[in-house]
One Martini backbone bead per residue (centre of mass of N, CA, C, O) as a GRO file, in nm:
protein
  357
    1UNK     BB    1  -1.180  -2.698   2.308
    2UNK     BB    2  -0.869  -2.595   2.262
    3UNK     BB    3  -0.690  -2.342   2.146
    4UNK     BB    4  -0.464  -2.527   2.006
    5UNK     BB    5  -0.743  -2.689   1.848
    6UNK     BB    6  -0.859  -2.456   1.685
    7UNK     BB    7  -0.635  -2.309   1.524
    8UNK     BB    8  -0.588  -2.582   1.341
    9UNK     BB    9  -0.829  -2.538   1.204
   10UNK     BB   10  -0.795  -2.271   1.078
   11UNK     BB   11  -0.872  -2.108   0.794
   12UNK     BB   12  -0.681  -1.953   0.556
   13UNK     BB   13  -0.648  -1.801   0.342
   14UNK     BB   14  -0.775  -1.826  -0.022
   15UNK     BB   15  -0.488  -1.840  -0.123
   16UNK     BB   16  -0.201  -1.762  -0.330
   17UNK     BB   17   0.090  -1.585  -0.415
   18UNK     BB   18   0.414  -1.727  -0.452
   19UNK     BB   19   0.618  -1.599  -0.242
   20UNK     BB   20   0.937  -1.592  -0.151
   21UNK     BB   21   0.951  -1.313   0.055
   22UNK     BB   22   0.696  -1.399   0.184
   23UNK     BB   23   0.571  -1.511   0.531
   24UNK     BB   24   0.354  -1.664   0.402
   25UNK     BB   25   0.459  -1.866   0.257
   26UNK     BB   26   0.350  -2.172   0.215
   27UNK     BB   27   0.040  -2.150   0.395
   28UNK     BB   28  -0.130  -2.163   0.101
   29UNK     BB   29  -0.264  -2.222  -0.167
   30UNK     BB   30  -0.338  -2.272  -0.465
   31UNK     BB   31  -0.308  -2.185  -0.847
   32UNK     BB   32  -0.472  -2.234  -1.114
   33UNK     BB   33  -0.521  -2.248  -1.439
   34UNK     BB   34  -0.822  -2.186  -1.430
   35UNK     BB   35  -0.910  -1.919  -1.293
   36UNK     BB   36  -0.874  -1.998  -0.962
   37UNK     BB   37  -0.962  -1.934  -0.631
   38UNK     BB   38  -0.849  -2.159  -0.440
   39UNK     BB   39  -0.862  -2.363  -0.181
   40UNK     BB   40  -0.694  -2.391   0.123
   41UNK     BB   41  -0.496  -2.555   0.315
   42UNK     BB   42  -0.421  -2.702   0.591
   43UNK     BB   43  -0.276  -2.559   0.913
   44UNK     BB   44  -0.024  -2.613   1.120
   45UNK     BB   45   0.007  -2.419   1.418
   46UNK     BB   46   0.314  -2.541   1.510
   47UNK     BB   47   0.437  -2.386   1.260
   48UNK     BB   48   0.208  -2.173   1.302
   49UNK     BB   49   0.122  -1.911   1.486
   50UNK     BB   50  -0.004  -1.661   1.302
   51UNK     BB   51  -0.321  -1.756   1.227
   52UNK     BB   52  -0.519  -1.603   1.111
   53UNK     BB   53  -0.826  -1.450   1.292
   54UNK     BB   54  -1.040  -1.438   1.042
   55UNK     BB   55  -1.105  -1.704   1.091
   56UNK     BB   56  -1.262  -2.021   1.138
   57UNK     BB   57  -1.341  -2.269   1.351
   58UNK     BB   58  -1.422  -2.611   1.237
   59UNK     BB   59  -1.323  -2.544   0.876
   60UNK     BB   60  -1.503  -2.296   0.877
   61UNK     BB   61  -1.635  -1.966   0.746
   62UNK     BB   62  -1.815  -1.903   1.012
   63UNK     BB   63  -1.977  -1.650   1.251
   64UNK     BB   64  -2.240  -1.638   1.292
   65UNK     BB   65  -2.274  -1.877   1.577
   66UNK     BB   66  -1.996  -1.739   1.723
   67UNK     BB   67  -2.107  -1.427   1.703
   68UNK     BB   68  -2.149  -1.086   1.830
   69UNK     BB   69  -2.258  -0.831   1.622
   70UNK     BB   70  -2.230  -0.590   1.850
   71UNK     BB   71  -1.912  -0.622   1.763
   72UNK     BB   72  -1.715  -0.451   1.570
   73UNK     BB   73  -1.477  -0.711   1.522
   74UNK     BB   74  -1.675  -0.944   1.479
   75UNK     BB   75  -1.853  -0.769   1.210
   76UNK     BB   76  -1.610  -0.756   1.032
   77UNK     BB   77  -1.524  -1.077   1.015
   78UNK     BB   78  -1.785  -1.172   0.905
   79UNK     BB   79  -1.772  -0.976   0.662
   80UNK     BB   80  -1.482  -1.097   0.513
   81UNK     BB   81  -1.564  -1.366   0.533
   82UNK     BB   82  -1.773  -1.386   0.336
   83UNK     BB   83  -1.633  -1.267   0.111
   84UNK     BB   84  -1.426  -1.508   0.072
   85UNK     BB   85  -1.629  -1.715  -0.005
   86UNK     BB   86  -1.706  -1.580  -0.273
   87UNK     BB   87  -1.403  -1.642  -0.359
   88UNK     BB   88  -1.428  -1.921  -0.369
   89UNK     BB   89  -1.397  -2.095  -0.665
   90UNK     BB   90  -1.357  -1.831  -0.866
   91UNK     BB   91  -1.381  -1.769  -1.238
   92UNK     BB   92  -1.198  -1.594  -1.459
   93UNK     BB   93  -1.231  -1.461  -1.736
   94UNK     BB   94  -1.163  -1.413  -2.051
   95UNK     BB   95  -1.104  -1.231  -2.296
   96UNK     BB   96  -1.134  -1.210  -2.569
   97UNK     BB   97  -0.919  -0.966  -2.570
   98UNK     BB   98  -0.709  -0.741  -2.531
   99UNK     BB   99  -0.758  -0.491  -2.214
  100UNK     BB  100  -0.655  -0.180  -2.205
  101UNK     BB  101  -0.528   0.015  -1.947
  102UNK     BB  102  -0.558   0.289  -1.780
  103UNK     BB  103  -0.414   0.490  -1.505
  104UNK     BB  104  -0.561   0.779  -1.397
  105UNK     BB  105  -0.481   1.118  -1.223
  106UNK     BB  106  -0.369   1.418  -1.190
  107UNK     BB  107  -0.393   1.337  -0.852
  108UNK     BB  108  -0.241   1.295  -0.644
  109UNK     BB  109  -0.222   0.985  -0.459
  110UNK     BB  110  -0.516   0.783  -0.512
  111UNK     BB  111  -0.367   0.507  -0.614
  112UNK     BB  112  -0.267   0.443  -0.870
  113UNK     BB  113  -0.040   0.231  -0.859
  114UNK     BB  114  -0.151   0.026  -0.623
  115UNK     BB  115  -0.369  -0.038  -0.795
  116UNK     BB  116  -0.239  -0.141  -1.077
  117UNK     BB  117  -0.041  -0.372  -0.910
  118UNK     BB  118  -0.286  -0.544  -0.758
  119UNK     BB  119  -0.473  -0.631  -1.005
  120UNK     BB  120  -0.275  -0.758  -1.152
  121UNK     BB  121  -0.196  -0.962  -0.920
  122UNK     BB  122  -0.473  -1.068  -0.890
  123UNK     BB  123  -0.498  -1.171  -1.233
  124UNK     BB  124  -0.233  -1.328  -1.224
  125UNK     BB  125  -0.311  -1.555  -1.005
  126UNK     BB  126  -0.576  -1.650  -1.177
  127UNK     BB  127  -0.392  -1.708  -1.473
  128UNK     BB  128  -0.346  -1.446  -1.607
  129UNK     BB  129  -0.230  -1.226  -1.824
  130UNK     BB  130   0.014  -0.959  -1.788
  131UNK     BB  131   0.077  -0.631  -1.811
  132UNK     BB  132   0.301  -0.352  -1.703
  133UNK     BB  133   0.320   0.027  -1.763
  134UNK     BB  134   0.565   0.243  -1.671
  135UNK     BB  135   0.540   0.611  -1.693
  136UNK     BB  136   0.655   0.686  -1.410
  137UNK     BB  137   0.949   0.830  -1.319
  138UNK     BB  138   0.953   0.725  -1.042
  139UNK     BB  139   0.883   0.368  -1.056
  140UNK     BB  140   0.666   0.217  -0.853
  141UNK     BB  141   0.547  -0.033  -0.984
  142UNK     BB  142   0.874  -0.131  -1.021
  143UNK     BB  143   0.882  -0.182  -0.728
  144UNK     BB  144   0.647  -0.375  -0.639
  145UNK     BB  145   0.756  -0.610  -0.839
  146UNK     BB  146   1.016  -0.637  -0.845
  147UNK     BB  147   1.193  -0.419  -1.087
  148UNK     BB  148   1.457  -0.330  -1.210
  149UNK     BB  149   1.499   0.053  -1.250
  150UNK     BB  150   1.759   0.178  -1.329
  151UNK     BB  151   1.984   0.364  -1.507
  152UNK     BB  152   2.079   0.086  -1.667
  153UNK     BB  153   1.825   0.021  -1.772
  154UNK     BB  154   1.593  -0.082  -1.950
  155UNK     BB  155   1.323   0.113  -2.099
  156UNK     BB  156   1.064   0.244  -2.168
  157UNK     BB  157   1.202   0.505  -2.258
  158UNK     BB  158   1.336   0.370  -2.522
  159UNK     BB  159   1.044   0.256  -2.639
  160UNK     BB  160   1.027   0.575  -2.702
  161UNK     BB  161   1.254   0.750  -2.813
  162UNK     BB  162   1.450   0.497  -2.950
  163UNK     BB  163   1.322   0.240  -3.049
  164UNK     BB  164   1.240  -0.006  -2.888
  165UNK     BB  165   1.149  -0.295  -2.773
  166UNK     BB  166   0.939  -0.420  -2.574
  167UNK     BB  167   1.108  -0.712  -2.570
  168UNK     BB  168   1.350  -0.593  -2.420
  169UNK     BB  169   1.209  -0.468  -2.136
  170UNK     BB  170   1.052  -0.717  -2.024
  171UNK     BB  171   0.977  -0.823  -1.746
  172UNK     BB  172   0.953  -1.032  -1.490
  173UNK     BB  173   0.762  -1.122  -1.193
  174UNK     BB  174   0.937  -1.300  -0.933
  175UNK     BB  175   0.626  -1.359  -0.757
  176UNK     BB  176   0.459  -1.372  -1.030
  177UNK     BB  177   0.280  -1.548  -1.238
  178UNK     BB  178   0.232  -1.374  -1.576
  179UNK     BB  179   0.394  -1.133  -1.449
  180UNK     BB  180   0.462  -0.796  -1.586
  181UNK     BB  181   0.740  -0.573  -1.666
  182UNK     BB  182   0.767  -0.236  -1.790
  183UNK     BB  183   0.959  -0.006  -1.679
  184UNK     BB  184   1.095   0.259  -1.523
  185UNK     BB  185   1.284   0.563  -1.541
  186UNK     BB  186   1.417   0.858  -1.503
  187UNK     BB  187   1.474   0.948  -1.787
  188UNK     BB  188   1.141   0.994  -1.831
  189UNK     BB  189   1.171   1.319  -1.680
  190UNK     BB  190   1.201   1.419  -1.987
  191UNK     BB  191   1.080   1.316  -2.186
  192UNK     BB  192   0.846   1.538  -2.293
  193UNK     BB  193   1.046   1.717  -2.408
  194UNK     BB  194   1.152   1.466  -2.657
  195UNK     BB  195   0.853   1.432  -2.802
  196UNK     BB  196   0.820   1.704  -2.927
  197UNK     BB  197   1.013   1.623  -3.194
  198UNK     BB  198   0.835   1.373  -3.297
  199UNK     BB  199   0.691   1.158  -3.419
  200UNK     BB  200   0.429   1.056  -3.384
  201UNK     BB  201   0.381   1.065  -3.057
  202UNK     BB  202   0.072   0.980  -2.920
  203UNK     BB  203   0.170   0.668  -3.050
  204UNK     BB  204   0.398   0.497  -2.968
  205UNK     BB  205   0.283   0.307  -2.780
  206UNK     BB  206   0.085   0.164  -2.945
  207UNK     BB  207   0.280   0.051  -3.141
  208UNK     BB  208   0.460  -0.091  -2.913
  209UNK     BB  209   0.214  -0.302  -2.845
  210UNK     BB  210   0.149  -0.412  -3.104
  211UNK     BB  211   0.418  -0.562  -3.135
  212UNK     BB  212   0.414  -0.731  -2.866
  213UNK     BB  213   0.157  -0.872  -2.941
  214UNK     BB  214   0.255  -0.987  -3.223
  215UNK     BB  215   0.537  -1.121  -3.096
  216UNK     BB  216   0.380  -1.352  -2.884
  217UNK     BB  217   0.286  -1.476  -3.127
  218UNK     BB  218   0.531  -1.515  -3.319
  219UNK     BB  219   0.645  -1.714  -3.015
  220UNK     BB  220   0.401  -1.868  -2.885
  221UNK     BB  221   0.274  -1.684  -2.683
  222UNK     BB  222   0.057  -1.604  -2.459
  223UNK     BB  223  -0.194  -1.406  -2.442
  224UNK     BB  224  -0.284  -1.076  -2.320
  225UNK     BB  225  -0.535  -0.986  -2.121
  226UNK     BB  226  -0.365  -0.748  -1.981
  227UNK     BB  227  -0.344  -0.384  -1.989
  228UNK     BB  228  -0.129  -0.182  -1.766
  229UNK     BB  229  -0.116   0.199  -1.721
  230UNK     BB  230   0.107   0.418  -1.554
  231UNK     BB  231   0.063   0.707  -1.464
  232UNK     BB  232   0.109   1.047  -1.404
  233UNK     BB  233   0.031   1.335  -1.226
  234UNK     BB  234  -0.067   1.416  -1.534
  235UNK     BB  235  -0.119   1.615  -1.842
  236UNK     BB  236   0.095   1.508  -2.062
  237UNK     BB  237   0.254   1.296  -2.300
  238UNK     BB  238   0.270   1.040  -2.164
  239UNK     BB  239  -0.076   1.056  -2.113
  240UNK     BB  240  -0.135   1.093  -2.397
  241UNK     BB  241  -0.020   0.801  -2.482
  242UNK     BB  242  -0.231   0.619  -2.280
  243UNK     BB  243  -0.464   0.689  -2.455
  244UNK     BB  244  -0.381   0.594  -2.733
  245UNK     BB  245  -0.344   0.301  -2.652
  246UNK     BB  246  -0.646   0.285  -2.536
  247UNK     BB  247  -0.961   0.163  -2.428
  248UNK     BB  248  -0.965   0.224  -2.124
  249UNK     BB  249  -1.045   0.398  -1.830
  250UNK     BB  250  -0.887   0.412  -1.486
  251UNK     BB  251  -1.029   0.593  -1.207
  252UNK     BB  252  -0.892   0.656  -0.888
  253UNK     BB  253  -1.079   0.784  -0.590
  254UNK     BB  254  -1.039   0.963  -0.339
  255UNK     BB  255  -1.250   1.002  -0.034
  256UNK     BB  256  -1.244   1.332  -0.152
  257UNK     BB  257  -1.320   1.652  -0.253
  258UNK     BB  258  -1.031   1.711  -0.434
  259UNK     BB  259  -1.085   1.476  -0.637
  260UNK     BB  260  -1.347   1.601  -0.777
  261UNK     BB  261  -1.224   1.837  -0.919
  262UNK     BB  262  -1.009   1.650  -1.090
  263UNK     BB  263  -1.256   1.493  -1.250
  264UNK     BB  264  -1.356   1.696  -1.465
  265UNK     BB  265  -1.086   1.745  -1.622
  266UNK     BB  266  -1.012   1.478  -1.712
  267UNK     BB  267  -1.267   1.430  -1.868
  268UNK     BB  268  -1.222   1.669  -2.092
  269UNK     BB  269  -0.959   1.527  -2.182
  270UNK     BB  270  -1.043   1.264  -2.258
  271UNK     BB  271  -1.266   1.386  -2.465
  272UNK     BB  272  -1.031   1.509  -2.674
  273UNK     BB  273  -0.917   1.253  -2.730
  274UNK     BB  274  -1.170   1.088  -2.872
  275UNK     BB  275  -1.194   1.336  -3.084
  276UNK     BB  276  -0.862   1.359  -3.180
  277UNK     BB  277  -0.709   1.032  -3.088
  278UNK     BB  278  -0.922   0.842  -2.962
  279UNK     BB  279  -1.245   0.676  -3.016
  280UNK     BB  280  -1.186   0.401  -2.833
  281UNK     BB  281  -1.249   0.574  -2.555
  282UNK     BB  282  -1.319   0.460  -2.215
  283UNK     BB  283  -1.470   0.479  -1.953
  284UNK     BB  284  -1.499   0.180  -1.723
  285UNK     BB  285  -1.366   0.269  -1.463
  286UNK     BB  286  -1.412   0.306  -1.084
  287UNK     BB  287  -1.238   0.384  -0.812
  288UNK     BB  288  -1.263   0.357  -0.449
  289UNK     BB  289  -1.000   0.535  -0.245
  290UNK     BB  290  -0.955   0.542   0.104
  291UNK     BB  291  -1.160   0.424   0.264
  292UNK     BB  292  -1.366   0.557   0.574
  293UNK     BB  293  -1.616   0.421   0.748
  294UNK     BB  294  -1.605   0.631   1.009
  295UNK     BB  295  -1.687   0.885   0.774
  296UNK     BB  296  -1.865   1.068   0.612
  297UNK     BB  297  -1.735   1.215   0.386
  298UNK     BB  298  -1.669   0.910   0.245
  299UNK     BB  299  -2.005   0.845   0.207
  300UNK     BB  300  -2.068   1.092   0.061
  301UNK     BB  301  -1.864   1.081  -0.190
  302UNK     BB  302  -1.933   0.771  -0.282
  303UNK     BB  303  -2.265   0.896  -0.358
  304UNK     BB  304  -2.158   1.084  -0.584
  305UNK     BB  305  -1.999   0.899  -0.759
  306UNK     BB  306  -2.237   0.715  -0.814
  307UNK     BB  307  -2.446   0.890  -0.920
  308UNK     BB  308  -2.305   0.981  -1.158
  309UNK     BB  309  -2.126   0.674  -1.220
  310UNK     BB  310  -2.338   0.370  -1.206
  311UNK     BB  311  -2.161   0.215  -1.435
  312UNK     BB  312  -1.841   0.239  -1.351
  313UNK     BB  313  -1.853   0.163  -1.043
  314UNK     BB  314  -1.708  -0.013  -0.795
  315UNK     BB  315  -1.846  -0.188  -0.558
  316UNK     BB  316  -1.555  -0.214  -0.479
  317UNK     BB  317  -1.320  -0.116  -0.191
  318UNK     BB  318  -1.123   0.050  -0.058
  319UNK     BB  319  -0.891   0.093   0.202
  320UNK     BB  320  -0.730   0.215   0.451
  321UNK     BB  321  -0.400   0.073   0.491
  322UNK     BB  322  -0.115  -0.019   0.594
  323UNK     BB  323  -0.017  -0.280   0.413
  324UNK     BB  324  -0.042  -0.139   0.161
  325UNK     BB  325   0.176   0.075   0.238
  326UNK     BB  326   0.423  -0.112   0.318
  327UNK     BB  327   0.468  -0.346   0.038
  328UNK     BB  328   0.685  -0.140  -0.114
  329UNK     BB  329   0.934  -0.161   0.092
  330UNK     BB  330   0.951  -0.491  -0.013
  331UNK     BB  331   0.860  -0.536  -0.342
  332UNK     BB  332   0.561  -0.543  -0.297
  333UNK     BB  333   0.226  -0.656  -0.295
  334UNK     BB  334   0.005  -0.711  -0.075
  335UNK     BB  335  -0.075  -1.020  -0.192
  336UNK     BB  336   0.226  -1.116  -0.080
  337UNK     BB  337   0.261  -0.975   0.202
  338UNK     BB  338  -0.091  -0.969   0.277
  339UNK     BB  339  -0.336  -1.197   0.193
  340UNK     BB  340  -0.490  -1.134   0.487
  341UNK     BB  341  -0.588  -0.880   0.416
  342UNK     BB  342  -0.817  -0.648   0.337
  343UNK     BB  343  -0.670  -0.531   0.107
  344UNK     BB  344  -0.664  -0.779  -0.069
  345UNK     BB  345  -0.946  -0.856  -0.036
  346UNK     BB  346  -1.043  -0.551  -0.208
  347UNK     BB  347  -0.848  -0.640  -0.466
  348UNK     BB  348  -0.965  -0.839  -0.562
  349UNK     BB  349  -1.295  -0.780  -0.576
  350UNK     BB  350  -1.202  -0.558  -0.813
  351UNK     BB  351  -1.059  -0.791  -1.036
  352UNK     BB  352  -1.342  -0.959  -1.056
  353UNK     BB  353  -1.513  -0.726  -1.171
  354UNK     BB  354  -1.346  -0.669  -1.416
  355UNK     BB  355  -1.304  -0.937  -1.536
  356UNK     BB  356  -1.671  -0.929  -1.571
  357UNK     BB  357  -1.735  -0.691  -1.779
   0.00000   0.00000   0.00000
């Protein structure tokens, strides 16, 4: 067989996310109504030459008889290949209710936004309704979702503040069906400050959200099965609006010591949360991000972090990717930006098991 008959065989990445930006689009298959990441389609080499090398020649994606495992990174092929076969033709679950998720995390940098906007966008592939409410002054959320959040938006903003409907400022991602974004804009980096002299401050969000839940049922819309708040990387009033909003919260670590003090400290807030303004919130998914596996370091923090908290800790890993961190310049999640990439396929990995607890 020669190389650009074997070419024409290999099986593209195992989804597609509909984007019309992204350099993929219209390679790869689609999703269907019911949850499930679909086979994906042949694709013809004469038209594509960049064929993902990810994948193997003759149809299959088995990498066994065909690769020397003793080389690096055939080794990291066919266990990439593997994990792919995993998630293919897999059906997420609907929650019976939606689950309110808020993505906190003191400690700038650990990828929360990352996190908060490519999890989405993988539920929201599978066919789940999802909503993302970005309540971090910078507005990165909104910027990956690809939903415009200049200063003369509605915006999140109005709807602490100005007492606004939450279906007034959701906005569509143009990327993939499903996927809403209520933005933020720069006006949100004074709320912390007006927000002190309003009623209920702490309660804001979780009403807005009531109501919005309510609007959607009695629109005859399809019910939200996920809401992620992306929270600032600070613990101000803003971020405890989305611990009174949330059922669960989620905390991305990055696999470094600074990440591991940082987190001792949340969950004290998170405590006090719990206590004293909202009794239904629980730690309940954690997850690690930045893992380098070629340092002891991040092998040694992912092992301390499992140990201490053995059920809340995600299988799957993020990886440092480059692609993670390109695809916000381009108004994209990973996922639309390249499908086929490490990244794309460990945040896949990581909402297949969110959405199966």
């Amino acid at each position: 067989m020669t190389s650009s008959e074997a070419a024409s065989q290999r099986i593209p990445p195992f989804m597609s996310l509909g984007s019309a930006r992204s350099d993929a689009a219209g390679r790869f298959g689609t999703v269907s109504d019911t949850n499930t990441f679909d086979q994906p389609k042949a694709v013809d080499s004469s038209a594509n030459g960049d064929v993902s090398r990810e994948t193997s020649p003759g149809g299959g994606l088995s990498f066994d008889k065909e690769f020397d495992h003793s080389s690096p990174i055939a080794s990291q092929l066919v266990s990439e290949t593997k994990r792919r076969e995993r998630l293919l033709g897999r059906k997420l679950p609907r929650p019976g209710k939606t689950r309110i998720l808020t993505v906190a995390n003191q400690k700038g940098g650990v990828g929360k936004t990352t996190t908060t906007v490519n999890i989405a966008a993988a539920l929201a592939s599978a066919g789940l309704h999802v909503l993302v409410i970005d309540i971090d002054p910078q507005g990165n959320a909104s910027t990956a979702l690809g939903v415009p959040h200049h200063a003369e938006i509605d915006s999140i903003y109005d709807v602490l503040i100005n007492d606004f409907a939450m279906s007034d400022v959701v906005a569509a991602c143009p990327d993939i069906d499903n996927l809403y974004c209520a933005p933020a804009t720069i006006h949100l980096a004074g709320a912390e400050i007006e927000l002190v002299s309003l009623v209920a401050r702490e309660q804001r969000l979780r009403r807005a959200i009531d109501e919005y839940v309510k609007y959607r049922e009695d629109e005859g819309e399809q019910r939200l099965d996920f809401i992620f708040i992306d929270c600032p990387p600070s613990l101000g009033l803003l971020t405890v609006n989305a611990f009174c909003a949330a059922n669960e919260v989620m905390i991305p670590i990055q696999c470094e010591y600074y990440a591991l003090e940082g987190l001792s400290q949340l969950l004290k807030n998170i405590e006090m949360i719990q206590k004293h303004l909202n009794s239904d919130l629980v730690v309940s998914t954690i997850l690690l991000t930045m893992y380098d596996g070629r340092t002891n370091l991040a092998a040694h923090v992912a092992a301390d972090v499992r140990e201490h908290f053995p059920n809340q800790v995600l299988r799957a890993l993020i990886p440092r990717s480059v692609r993670i961190s390109e695809a916000p310049s381009y108004q994209q999640t990973v996922m639309t930006y390249d499908p086929s990439s490490t990244g794309a396929l460990s945040y896949l990995e990581a909402a297949a098991e969110l959405a199966e607890r």
